[in-house]
N, C-alpha and C positions, 0 to 999 in steps of 0.2 A: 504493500500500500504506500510505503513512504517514496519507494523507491516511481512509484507512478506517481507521486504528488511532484515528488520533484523533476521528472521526467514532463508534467507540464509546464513545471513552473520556467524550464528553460524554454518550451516553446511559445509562452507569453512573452519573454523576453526578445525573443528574435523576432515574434510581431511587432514588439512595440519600436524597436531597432528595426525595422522594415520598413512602417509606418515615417518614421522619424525621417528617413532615406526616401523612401516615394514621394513624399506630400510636399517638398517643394518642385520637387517635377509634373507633381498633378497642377500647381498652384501656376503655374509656366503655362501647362499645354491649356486648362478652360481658360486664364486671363487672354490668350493671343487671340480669341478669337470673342472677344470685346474692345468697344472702346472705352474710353479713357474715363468717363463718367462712370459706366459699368462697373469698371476696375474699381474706382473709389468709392462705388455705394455700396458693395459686397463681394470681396474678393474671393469669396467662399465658395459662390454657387454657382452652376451651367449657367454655359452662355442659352441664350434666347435663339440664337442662330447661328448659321456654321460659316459665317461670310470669310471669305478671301483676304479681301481688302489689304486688313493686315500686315500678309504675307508678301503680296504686292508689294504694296509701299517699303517694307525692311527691306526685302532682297533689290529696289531700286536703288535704294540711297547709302544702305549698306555695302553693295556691289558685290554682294556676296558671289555672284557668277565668277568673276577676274578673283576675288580674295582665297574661296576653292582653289582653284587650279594655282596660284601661289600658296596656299598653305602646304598644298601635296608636292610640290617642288621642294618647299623648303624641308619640312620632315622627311619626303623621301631622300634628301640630301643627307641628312643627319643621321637616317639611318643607313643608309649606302656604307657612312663613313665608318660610325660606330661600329657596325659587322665584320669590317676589314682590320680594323686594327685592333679591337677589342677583342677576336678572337685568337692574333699572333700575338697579342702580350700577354695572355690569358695562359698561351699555348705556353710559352717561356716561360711563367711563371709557375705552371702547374708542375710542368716537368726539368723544373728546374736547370735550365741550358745554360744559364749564365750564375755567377758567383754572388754579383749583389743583388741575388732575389729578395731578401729578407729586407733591404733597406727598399726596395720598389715596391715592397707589399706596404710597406711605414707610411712609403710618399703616396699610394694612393688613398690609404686611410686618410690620410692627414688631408688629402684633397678633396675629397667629401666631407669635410668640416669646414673647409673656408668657403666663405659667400660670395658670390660672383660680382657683387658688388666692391670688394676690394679691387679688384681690375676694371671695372667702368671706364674710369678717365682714361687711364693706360690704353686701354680698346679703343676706345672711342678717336683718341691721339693717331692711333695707329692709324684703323681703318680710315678715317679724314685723309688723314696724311698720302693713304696712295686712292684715294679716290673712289672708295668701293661700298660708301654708305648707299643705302640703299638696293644691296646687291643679294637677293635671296640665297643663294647658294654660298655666300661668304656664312650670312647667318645660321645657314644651315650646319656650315663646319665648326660656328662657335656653338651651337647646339650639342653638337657632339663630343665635343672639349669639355661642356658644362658637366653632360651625363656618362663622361666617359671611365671615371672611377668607379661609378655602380654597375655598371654593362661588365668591365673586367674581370669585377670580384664573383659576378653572377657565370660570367662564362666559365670562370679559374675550376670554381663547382663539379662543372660538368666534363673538362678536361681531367678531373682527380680522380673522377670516378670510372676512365679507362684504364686497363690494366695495364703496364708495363712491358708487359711480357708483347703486346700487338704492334707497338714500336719497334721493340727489337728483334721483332722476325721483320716485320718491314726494312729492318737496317742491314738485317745479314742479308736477306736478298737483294740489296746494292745499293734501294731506294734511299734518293736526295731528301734532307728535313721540306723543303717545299712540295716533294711529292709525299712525304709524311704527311704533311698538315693538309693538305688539300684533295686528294685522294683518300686518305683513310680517317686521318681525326673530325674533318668538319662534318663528312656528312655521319658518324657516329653523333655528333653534339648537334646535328640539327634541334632536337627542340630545346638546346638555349639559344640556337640561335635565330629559331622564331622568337619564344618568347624576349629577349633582348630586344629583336624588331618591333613586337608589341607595346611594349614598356615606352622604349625610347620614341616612336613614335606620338603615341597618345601624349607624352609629356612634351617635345618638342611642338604637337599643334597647339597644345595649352597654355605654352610662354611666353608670359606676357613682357617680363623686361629687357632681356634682347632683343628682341621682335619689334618693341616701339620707340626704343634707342637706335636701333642700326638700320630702322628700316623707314622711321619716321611718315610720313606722307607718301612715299613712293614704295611701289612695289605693295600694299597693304596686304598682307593674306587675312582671314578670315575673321579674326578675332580681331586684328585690328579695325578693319571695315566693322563690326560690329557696334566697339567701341567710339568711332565718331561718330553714331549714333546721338548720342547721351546729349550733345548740345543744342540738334534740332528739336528730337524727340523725346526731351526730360520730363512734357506733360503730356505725352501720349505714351502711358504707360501699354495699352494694348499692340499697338504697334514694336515697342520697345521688347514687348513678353514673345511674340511672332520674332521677333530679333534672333533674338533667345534662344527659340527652339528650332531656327534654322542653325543655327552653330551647332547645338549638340545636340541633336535629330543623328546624323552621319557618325558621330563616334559612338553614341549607343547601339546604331548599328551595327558598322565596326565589331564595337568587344562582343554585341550578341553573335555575329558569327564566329569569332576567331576565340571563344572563349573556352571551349575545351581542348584547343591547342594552347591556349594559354595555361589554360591550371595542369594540363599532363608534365606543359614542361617545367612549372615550378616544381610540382610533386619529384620531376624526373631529376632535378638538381637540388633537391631538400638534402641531401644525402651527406655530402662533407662537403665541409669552406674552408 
């Protein structure tokens, strides 16, 4: 009996942690399709009707058409970048090829502690200086720089957990380390290195303070277009909530499809770090 009292009492728990988690997403999809009066006399209840308008008006001014197709440049950039080289320092570091492993495992800890805002002005200096503000695919590479300690550590995972012994039959039979890594280790650690792509992606379309420093008015991907929003339409919140759910309409897709490739390959690198 107790053992089934408290066997509910966790499943009230995760309704109410459901709850808690849906209901500004419900509060988004019924406000977009009111106006601005609507929204202010009861943000609580069905809309009256299913009008467009809304949706219209955001994805005009938001431009969300052009900020798409640059946000997926830019993230596909970042992750392009992150998989390349997150997986060969991952590789060295798992299997230990080089002597100062133990201080590169130090510096990437250490680099997931510092905020990226200690290099702003430095960056910013920089990129001015050769001309490349506003250049998606620059952004893309500093994306990848931001998330590139967590992608390593996650990949190191899933290289630890190949035996040894599949390397050194690789070696006796003559095979180069880049025919090592690229023929045998990568596609073994395929799913870290989906999930890696999953990760860094959803994070890179989400970022907000590189993305509006380096990319400012030109080039906007989608969050940005979003965000200029806010000074035409601060009193038209129904439009602003239609805003809203075109941004992140496509990433909840997204993780809905790609989500048991995503938790197979967490489960599959849970194992040693």
């Amino acid at each position: 009996m107790n053992k089934k009292n408290k066997f509910h009492s966790y499943q009230i728990i995760l309704f109410v942690l459901a709850f808690i988690s849906i209901a500004p997403f419900y509060l988004v999809i019924v406000n977009s399709f009111k106006t601005h009066i609507e929204v202010v006399a009861n943000p609580l209840t069905l809309p009256t009707s299913l009008s467009l308008d809304n949706f219209k008006t955001a994805w005009k001014w938001g431009e969300f058409g052009k900020g798409f197709i640059n946000s997926i440049k830019l993230s596909g950039t970042a992750v392009l970048v992150i998989l390349f080289c997150s997986s060969t320092m991952a590789y060295v570091l798992a299997k230990k090829r080089i002597k100062i492993v133990p201080a590169l495992i130090i510096y990437f800890m250490v680099a997931m502690t510092i905020p990226i805002q200690l290099f702003m002005f430095t960056l910013y200096s920089v990129i001015s200086k050769l001309h490349l503000l506003g250049n998606l695919y620059v952004v893309g590479v500093l994306h990848a720089a931001l998330y590139m300690p967590t992608a390593v550590f996650l990949m190191r995972t899933y290289f630890l957990k190949i035996p040894k012994e599949i390397e050194e039959s690789a070696r006796i039979d003559g095979a180069s380390s880049w025919t090592v890594l690229s023929q045998i280790m990568l596609p073994i650690v395929t799913p870290g290195l989906i999930t890696v792509a999953i990760i860094v992606g959803l994070m890179s379309w989400n970022e907000y303070l590189l993305t509006a420093t380096f990319l400012q008015t030109k080039n906007k991907n989608a969050t940005l277009g979003y965000l200029s929003m806010n000074g035409t339409f601060t009193q038209d919140m129904g439009t602003m909530m239609a805003g809203a759910l075109i941004l992140i309409l496509p990433v909840i897709i997204f993780f809905v499809l790609v989500q048991n490739k995503f938790i197979d390959g967490m489960v599959a690198g849970a194992v040693k770090g």
